[in-house]
N, C-alpha and C positions, 0 to 999 in steps of 0.2 A: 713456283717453288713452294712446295708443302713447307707449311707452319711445323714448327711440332713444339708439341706443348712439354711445358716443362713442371713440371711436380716437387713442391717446395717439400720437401721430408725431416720434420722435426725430431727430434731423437723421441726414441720410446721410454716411456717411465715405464721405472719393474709393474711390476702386476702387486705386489706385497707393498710398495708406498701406498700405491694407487688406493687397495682397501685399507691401509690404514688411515688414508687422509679421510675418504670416504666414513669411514666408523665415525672418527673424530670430528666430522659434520655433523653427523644425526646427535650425537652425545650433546654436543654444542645448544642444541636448540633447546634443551629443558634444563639444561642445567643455567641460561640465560630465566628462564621461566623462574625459575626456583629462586636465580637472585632478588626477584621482583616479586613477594608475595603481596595476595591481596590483603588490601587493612580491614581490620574487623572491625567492625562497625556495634557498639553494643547499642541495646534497645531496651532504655526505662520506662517502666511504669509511672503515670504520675496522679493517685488516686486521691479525692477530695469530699467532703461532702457540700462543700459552700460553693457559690458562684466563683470564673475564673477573677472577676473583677477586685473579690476583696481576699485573692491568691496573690494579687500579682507582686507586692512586694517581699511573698516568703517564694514565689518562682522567682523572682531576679535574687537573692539570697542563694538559695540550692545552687541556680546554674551558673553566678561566680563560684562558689564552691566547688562545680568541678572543673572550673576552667583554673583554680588555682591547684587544681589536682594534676593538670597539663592536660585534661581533652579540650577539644575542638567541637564545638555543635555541630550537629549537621555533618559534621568532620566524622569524629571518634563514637560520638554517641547522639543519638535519639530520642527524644523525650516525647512518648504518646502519654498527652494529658486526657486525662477523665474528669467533670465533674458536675458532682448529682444536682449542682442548683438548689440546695438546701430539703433535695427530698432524698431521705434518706433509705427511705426502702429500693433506690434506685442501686443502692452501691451493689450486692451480688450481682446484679446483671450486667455493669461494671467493669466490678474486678473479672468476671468472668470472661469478659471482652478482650482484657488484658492479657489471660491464662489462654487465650484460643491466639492470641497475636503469640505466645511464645516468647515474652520479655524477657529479660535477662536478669532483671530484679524487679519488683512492685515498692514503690515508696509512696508510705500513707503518711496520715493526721492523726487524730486523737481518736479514742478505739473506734467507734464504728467502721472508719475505715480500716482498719488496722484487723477487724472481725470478722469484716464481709473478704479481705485477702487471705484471710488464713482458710477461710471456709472454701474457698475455692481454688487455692493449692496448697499439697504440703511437701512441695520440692522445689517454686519461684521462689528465692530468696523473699524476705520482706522490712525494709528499714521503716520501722517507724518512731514518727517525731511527734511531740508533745503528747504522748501518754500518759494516761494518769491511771496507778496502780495495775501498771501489769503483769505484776505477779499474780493477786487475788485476781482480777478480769483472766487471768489462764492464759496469758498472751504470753509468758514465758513459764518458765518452771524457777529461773530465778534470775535477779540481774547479775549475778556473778556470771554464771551458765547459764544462758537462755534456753540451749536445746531444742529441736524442732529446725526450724523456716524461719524463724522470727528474732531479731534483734533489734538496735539502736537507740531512743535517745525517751527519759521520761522527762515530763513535767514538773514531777514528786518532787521536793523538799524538804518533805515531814512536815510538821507542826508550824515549825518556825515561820514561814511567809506567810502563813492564816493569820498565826498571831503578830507578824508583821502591822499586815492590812488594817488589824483592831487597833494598834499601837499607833500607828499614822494618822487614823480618823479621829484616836483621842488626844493627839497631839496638837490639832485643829481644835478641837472642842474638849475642854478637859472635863466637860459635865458628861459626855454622850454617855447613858446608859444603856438604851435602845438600840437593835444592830438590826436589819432584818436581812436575811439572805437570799439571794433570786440565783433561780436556774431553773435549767431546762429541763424539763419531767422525760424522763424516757435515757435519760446517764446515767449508766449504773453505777457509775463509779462516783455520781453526787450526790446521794447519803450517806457515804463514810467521810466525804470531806466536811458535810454538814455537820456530822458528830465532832472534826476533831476541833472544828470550827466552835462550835457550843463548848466544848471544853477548853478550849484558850480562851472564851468570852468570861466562861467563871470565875480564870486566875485575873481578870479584870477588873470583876464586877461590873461586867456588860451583860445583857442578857441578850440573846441569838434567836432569831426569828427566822424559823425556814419558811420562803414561799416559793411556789412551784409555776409555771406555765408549760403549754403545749404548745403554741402559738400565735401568730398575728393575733388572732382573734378572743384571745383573753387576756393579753397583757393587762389590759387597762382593768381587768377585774384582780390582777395580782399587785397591780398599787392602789387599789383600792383596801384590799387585803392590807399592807402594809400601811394604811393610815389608819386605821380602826387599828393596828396593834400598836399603835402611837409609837413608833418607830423613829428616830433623828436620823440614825444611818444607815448606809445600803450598803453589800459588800456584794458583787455579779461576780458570779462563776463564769468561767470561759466555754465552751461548746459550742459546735456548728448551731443550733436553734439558735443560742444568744446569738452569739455573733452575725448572725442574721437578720437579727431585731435590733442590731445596737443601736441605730439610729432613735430609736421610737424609747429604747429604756434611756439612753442618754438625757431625751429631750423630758422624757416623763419625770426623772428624777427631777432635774433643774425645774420643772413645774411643782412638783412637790418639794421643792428646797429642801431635799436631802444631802445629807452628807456621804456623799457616792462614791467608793474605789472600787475600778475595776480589774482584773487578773489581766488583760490585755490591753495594748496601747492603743487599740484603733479606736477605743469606746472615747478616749480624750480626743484626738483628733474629731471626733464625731460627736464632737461638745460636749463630752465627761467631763468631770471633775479633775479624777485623778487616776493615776493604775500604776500596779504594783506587780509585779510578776516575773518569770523568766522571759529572756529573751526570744520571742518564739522565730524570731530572723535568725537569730544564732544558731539556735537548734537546727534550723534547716539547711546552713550554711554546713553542719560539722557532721549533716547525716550524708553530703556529699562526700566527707572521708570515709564511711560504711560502705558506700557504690565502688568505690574505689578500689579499699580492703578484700571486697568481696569479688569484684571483678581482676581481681590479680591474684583468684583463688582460696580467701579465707572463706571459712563453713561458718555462718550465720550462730548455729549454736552455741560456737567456739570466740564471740565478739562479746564481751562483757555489757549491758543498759548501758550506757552514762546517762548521772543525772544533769541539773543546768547548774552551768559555770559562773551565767552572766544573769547577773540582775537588772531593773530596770525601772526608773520612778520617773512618771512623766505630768505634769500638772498644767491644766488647762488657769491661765488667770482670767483671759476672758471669764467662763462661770464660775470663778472666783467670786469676782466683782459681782456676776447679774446674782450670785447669792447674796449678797455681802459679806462675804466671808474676809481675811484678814489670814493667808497663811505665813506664817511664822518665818522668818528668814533663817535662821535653821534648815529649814527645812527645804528651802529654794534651793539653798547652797548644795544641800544633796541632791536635788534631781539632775537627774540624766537631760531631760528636757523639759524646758518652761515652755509652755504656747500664750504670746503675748496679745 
C-alpha cells in the first residue's frame, strides 16, 4: 500500500507585513547601536619640571580633584604624565610629546612648564598652576581675559605674602635686620619678586639680600655669599631648581643658624624651619575644575586666572629646638601645621 505524504500548509503572510517586518529588522539593529554609545575617554596632559617623586602629593591633589568633578581614571580620563627630572631644557621636547599624543588639555607648573606648552601649541587647551606673573611672563594677556590656549590658577598675591614672610621672621627675632634671599638663576619672574621683596624689607627696616644659584654645584658658594653679607635671615623662593635642592638649602641653613622661611611646605618637611605660602595642593586640586570647565566646552581665553584662596604656615619645632630658637605661642596657634 503506497504511503502518501502529507504536506503540513501554513497560511501565507501577505507579502506587504512580510516587508515591513523585514524593514523593521534592519532599522532595529542601529538604532539598538545608537542606544549604546561609546564613552569618551579624554586624554590629559600632565607636564612638570621636577622628579615624579616630589609630584606625588600635588598628583594625588589633581586626581581627587577630578574624581570630585565625577570622572573615573582610567574610566573617563587619562593622565600621560611627563617629567623632565629637574632638567629643564627637556620640557619642549616634552610638551611636544604631549602635542603629537593629541591630548585634550596640557596641565603644567610654574612658567617653564607653562612656556615650553605654549611654544608647542596654540590650540591644546593649557591649565596652569602656580604661576607667577603671568601677565608680564606673556602667558596671558590678562587675568580677567586670558585670551590665547592659556588659563588657570597664579601664585601672585601682591606684596603682601613677601611682606608676610619678613613679618614672621621678625616676629621670631624682633632685632632681625639682615634678610638675604635665595633662588634659582634662570626665573624670570625672580627679580621682580626680589624688587618687591626689597621694598617691603624697607617699610621694615630690614635690609634684602639677593643671592642667586644655578645648581647642586654652587650652592654652598651661595651660603657662603650670605655669611660674608652677615645675613640672620633667609627667605627661599619657590622654583623647580630649589625645589630640587631643598634638601641640601634646608640642611645648609640649620648649619648656618639662619633664620629660614620658605614659599613651600616640603622645605619644612625636609628640615626647614618654617614656610609661608599658597597652598600649592589646593591649586592643583581646583585646576581640576579648569579640566572640567574646559572639557564640557569652555574656551580657555574665556576662564578668568584665579589667584590662591588658601594659605598655609607650617613650622618645623624639631629645628626650632636644634637652633635654639623659642617661637612664640602666638604664633603656633596660627599654624596650619606644627612638625614635633
Amino acid at each position: 500500500m503506497a504511503h502518501r505524504r502529507e504536506q503540513i500548509c501554513l497560511p501565507q503572510m501577505p507579502r506587504r507585513a512580510f516587508l515591513a517586518i523585514t524593514a523593521g529588522g534592519l532599522l532595529a539593529a542601529p538604532l539598538a547601536a545608537e542606544a549604546q554609545p561609546t564613552r569618551k575617554v579624554w586624554r590629559i596632559g600632565y607636564l612638570q619640571t621636577q622628579h615624579r617623586e616630589t609630584q606625588l602629593h600635588l598628583i594625588r591633589a589633581f586626581e581627587e580633584g577630578l574624581r570630585e568633578k565625577g570622572y573615573t581614571l582610567g574610566r573617563d580620563i587619562v593622565i600621560e604624565y611627563r617629567f623632565a627630572e629637574g632638567h629643564v631644557e627637556r620640557l619642549p621636547e616634552l610638551a611636544a610629546d604631549l602635542v603629537r599624543l593629541k591630548v585634550d588639555v596640557i596641565v603644567t607648573g610654574v612658567n617653564p612648564n607653562t612656556i615650553a606648552a605654549k611654544k608647542a601649541t596654540t590650540t591644546i587647551p593649557i591649565v596652569m598652576t602656580g604661576s607667577y606673573n603671568p601677565v608680564e611672563e606673556g602667558l596671558v594677556a590678562s587675568l580677567a581675559h586670558p585670551g590665547g590656549n592659556v588659563t588657570g590658577l597664579t601664585s601672585d598675591a601682591g606684596s603682601e605674602i613677601l611682606n608676610k614672610r619678613l613679618q614672621l621672621l621678625r616676629e621670631i627675632d624682633p632685632k632681625l635686620s639682615r634678610v638675604a634671599a635665595l633662588s634659582g638663576l634662570g626665573m624670570s619672574y625672580n627679580p621682580s619678586q626680589v624688587k618687591v621683596l626689597e621694598d617691603a624689607g624697607r617699610g621694615l627696616g630690614i635690609t634684602v639680600v639677593p643671592v642667586g644659584f644655578r645648581g647642586a654645584d654652587d650652592i654652598g658658594d651661595a651660603f657662603a655669599e650670605i655669611r660674608r653679607a652677615g645675613a640672620g635671615g633667609l627667605i627661599v623662593f619657590g622654583g623647580p631648581l630649589v625645589l630640587d635642592q631643598r634638601a641640601s638649602i634646608a640642611s645648609l641653613a640649620v648649619k648656618n643658624r639662619l633664620l629660614a622661611i620658605y614659599a613651600d611646605r616640603q622645605f619644612v618637611h625636609d628640615g626647614g624651619l618654617m614656610s609661608y605660602g599658597a597652598s600649592v595642593a589646593d591649586q592643583w586640586r581646583r585646576a581640576a575644575g579648569y579640566v572640567d570647565r574646559i572639557l564640557k566646552g569652555a574656551k580657555p581665553a574665556e576662564l578668568p586666572v584665579e589667584q590662591p584662596t588658601k594659605f598655609e604656615l607650617v613650622i618645623n619645632l624639631k629645628t626650632a629646638k636644634a637652633l635654639g630658637l623659642t617661637i612664640p605661642p602666638s604664633l603656633l596657634q596660627r599654624a596650619d601645621q606644627v612638625i614635633e
